[in-house]
PAFIGU-206376 format. One record per residue (C-alpha): residue number from 1; x, y, z; residue in one letter. Coordinates in steps of 0.02 Angstrom, whole numbers, plus 50000, padded with zeros to 5 digits. Layout:
BEGIN
<node NUM,<X,Y,Z>,A>,
...
END
This chain:
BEGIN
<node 1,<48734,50347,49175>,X>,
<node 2,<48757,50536,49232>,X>,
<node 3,<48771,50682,49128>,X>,
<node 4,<48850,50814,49212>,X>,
<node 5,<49007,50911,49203>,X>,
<node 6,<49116,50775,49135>,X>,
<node 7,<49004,50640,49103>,X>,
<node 8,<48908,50732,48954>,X>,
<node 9,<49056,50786,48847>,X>,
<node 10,<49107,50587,48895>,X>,
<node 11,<48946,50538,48844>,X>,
<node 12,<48958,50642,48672>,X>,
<node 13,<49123,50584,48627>,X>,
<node 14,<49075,50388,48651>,X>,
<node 15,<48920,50426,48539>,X>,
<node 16,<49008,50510,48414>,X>,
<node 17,<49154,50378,48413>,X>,
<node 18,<49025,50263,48362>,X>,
<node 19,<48969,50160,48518>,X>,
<node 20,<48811,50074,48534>,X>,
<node 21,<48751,50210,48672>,X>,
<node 22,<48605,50220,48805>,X>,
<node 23,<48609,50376,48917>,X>,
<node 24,<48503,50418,49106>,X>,
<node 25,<48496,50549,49192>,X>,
<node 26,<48389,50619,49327>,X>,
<node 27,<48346,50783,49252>,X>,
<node 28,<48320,50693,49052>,X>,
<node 29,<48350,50874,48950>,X>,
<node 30,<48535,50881,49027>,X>,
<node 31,<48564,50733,48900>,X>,
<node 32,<48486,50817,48732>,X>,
<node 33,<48685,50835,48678>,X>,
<node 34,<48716,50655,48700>,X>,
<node 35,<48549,50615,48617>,X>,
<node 36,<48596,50738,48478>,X>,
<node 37,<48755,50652,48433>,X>,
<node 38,<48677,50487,48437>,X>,
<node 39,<48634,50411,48617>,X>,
<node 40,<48444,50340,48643>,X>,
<node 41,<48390,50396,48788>,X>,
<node 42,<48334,50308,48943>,X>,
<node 43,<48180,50339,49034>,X>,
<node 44,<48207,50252,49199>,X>,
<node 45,<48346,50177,49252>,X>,
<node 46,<48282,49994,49241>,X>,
<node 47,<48282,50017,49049>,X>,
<node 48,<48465,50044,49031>,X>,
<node 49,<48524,49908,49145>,X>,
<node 50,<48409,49799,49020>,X>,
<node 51,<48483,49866,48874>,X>,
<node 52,<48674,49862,48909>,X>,
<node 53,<48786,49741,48947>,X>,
<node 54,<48919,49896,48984>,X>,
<node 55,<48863,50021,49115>,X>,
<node 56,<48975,50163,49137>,X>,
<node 57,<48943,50260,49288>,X>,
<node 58,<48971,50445,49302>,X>,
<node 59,<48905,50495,49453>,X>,
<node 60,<48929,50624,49582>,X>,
<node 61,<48971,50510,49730>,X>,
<node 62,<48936,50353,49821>,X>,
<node 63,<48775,50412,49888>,X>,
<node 64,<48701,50435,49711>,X>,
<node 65,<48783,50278,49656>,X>,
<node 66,<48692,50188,49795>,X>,
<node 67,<48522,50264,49769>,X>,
<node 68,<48546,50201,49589>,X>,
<node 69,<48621,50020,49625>,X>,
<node 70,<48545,49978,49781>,X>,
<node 71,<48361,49946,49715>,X>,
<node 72,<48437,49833,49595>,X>,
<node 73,<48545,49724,49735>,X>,
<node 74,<48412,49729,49845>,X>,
<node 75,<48261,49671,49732>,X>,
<node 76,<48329,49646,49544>,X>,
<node 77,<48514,49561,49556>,X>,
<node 78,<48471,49460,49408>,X>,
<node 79,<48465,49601,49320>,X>,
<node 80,<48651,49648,49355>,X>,
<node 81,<48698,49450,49314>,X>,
<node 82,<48833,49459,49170>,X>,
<node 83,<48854,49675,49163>,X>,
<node 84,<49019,49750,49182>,X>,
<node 85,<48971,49916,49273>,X>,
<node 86,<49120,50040,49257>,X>,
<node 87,<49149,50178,49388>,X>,
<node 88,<49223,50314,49303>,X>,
<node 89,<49196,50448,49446>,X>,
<node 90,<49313,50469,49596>,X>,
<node 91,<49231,50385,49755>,X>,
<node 92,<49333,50330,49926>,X>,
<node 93,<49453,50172,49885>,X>,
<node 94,<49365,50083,50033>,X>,
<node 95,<49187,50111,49950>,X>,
<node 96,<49245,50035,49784>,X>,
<node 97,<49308,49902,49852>,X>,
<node 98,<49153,49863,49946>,X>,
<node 99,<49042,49890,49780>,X>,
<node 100,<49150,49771,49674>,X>,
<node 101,<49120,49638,49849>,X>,
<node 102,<48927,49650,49828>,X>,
<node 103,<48933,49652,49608>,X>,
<node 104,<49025,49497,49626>,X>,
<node 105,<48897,49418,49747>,X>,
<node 106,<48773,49449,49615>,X>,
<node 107,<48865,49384,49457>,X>,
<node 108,<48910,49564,49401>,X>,
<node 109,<49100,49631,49375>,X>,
<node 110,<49158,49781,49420>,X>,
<node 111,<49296,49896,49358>,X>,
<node 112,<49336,50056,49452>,X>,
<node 113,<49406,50176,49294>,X>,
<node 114,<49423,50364,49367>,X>,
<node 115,<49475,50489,49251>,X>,
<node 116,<49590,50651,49277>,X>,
<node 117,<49572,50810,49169>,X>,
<node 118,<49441,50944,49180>,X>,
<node 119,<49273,50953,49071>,X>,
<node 120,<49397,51047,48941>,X>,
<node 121,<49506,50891,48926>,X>,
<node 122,<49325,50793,48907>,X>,
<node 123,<49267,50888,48774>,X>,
<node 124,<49423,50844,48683>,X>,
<node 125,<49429,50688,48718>,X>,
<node 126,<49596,50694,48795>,X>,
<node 127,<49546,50640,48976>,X>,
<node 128,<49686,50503,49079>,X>,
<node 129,<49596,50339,49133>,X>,
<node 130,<49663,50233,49266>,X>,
<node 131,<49592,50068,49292>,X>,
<node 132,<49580,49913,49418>,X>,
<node 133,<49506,49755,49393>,X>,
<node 134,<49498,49613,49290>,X>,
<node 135,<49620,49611,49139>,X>,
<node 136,<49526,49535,49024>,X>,
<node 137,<49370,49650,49041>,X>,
<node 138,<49464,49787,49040>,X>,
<node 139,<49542,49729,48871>,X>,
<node 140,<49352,49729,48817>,X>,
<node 141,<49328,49901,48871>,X>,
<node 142,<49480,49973,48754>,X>,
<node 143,<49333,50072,48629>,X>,
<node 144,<49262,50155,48766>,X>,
<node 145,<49413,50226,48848>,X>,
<node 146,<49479,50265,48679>,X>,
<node 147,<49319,50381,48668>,X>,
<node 148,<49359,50479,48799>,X>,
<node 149,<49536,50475,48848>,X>,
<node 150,<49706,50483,48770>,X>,
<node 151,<49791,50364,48871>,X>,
<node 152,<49746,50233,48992>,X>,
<node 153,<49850,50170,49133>,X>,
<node 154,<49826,49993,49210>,X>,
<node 155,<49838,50000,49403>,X>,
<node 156,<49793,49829,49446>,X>,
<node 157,<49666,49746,49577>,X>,
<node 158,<49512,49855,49633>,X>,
<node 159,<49519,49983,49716>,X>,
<node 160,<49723,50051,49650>,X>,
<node 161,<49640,50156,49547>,X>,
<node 162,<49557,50248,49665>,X>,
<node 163,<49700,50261,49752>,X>,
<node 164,<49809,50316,49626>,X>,
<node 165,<49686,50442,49574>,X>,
<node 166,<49714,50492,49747>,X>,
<node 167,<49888,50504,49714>,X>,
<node 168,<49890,50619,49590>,X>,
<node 169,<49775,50721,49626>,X>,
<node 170,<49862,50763,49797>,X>,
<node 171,<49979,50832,49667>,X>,
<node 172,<49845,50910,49551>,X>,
<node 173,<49777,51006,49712>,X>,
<node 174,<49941,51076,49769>,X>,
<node 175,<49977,51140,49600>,X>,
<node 176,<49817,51229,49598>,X>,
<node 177,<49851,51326,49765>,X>,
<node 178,<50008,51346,49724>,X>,
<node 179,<49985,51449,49558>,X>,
<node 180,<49840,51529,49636>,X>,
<node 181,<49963,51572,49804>,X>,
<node 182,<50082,51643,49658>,X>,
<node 183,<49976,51753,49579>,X>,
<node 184,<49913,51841,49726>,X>,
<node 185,<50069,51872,49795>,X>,
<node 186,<50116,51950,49647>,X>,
<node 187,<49964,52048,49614>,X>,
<node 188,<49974,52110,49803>,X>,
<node 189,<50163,52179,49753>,X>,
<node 190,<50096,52281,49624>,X>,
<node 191,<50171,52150,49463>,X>,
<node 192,<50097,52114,49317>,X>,
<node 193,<50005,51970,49319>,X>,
<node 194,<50023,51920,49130>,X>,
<node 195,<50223,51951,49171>,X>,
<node 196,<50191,51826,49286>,X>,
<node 197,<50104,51682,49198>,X>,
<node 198,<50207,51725,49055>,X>,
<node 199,<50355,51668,49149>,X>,
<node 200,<50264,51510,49229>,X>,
<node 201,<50212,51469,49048>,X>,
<node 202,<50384,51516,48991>,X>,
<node 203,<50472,51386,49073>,X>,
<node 204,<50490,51217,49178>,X>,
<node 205,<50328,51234,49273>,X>,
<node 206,<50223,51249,49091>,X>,
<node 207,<50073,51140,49067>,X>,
<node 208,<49894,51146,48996>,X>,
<node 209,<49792,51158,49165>,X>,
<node 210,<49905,51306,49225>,X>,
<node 211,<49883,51386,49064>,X>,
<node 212,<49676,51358,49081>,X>,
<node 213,<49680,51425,49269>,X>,
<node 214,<49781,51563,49240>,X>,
<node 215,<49700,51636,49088>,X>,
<node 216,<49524,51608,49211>,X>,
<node 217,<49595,51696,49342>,X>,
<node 218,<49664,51849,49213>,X>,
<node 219,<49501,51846,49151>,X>,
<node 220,<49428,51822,49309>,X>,
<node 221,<49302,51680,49247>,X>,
<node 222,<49267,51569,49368>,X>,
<node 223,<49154,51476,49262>,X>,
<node 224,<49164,51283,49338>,X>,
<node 225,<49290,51154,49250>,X>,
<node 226,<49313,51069,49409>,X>,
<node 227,<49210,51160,49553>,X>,
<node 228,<49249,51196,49718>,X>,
<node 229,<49106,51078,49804>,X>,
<node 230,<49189,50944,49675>,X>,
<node 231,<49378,50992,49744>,X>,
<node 232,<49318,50984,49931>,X>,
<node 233,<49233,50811,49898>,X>,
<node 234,<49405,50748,49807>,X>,
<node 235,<49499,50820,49953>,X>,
<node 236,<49398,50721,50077>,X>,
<node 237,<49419,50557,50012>,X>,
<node 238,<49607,50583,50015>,X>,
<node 239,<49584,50660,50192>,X>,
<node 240,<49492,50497,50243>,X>,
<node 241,<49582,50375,50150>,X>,
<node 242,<49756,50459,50208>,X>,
<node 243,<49696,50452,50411>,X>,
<node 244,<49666,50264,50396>,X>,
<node 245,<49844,50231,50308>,X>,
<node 246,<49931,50329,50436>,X>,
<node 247,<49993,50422,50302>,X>,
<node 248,<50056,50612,50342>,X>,
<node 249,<49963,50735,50213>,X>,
<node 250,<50038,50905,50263>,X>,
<node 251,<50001,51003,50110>,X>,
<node 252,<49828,50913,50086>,X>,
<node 253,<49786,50960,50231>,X>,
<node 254,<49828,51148,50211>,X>,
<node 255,<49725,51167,50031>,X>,
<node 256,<49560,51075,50126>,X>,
<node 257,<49565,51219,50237>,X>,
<node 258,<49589,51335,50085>,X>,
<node 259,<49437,51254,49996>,X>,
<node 260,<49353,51271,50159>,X>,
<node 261,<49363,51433,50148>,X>,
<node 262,<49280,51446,49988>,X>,
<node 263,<49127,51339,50048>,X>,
<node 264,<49128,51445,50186>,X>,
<node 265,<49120,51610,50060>,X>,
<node 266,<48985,51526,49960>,X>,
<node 267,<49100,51486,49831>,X>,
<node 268,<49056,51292,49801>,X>,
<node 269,<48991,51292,49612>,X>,
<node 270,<49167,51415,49552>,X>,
<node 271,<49290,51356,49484>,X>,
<node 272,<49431,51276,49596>,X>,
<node 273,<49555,51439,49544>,X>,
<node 274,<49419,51558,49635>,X>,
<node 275,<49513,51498,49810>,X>,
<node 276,<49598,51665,49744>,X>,
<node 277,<49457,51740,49838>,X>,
<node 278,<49494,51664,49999>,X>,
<node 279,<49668,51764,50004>,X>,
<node 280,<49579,51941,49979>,X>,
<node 281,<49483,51922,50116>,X>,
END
């Protein structure tokens, strides 16, 4: 259920990988690739909840998640009696917790499953899955994960996940700015910037997403893998989720006023490497 960035490629790959597939989403011709490579396509959300004992969400945040859940806990539980409904967005720790709570109450079980990587890394296949909740339907889920990801990584109880997603992608942000704060710098000295990435690519610091952003930012293509608006949503759950763990965030802290920036430029649907703006202005 959602076909956007990442959750169409997602939704491609489980269809082609074989799985017995029902797709939703609001605006139905955003599917047609899913459809394509197999999927049947759901007019209403009612008929996929019917359909599937599996329900993978892939949607943009809690709100949307409620507006699709909520007429169901409210009016249709028995519908949900039995499902497994997999988050595989990134939402607040504290709201996932709070959403397996209520599934439980109904006789549904939740597993929160957020994914890292970019919408390249979906197309491939080759996104990282990290899941919470029950072992043993987790275990079940193994063919769907496989679809999409290239490894999966066991966290525990609902909502570590989420949290570890957290974790990492205080990391993933950091890096971002970081090679971004590089190539300005070096750009504003008058160097070469494919010098530049040449020697971040040449050595320790190499990786695939630096190698995406900085060929992006040579080509300047800021074409959306991961948006800002997406970035500055991520940023704010760790924000929140930081402030009620008492946990100091320096660096966080410094690329949310960064991404800021960009919302504040108009800059929400680029790609997260177009913060390179911010630091010509």
């Amino acid at each position: 259920m959602g076909t956007g960035t990442m959750g169409l490629p997602m939704a491609v790959n489980m269809a082609m990988a074989g799985l017995n597939l029902m797709v939703y989403n609001r605006t139905p011709g955003k599917a047609a690739p899913a459809v394509e490579a197999g999927a049947i396509q759901a007019s209403f959300p009612a008929a996929l909840f019917e359909w599937a004992d599996i329900v993978v969400l892939m949607l943009s945040g809690p709100e949307a998640i409620d507006a699709v859940l909520d007429p169901f806990l409210m009016n249709q539980p028995g519908l949900l009696k039995g499902k497994a409904l997999v988050n595989m967005g990134t939402n607040p720790p504290a709201f996932s917790q709070q959403l397996a709570d209520r599934l439980e109450k109904v006789g549904a079980v939740f597993v929160d499953a957020p994914v890292s990587g970019t919408r390249v890394q979906a197309e491939a296949g080759a996104l990282l899955v990290m899941t919470s909740g029950p072992k043993e339907v987790i275990d079940r889920l193994t063919p769907v994960f496989n679809s999409v990801a290239h490894k999966m990584v066991h966290c525990g109880r609902v909502p570590n996940s989420g949290l570890m997603k957290l974790a990492v992608n205080i990391v993933l942000s950091a890096s971002i700015s970081g090679l971004v704060e590089g190539a300005h710098f070096a750009e504003r000295a008058g160097l070469d910037l494919g010098t530049f990435f040449g020697l971040i690519m040449g050595g320790p610091l190499k990786n695939d997403m630096f190698a995406i952003k900085a060929e992006k930012i040579m080509k300047q293509d800021f074409t959306p893998q991961a948006s800002i608006g997406t970035v500055y949503e991520m940023l704010k759950h760790i924000t929140d989720t930081a402030y009620d763990m008492k946990s100091p965030i320096p660096n966080t802290l410094t690329n949310m006023n960064l991404i800021t920036a960009a919302m504040n430029q108009g800059l929400e649907e680029e790609d997260a490497c177009s913060i390179i703006k911010v630091f010509k202005t």
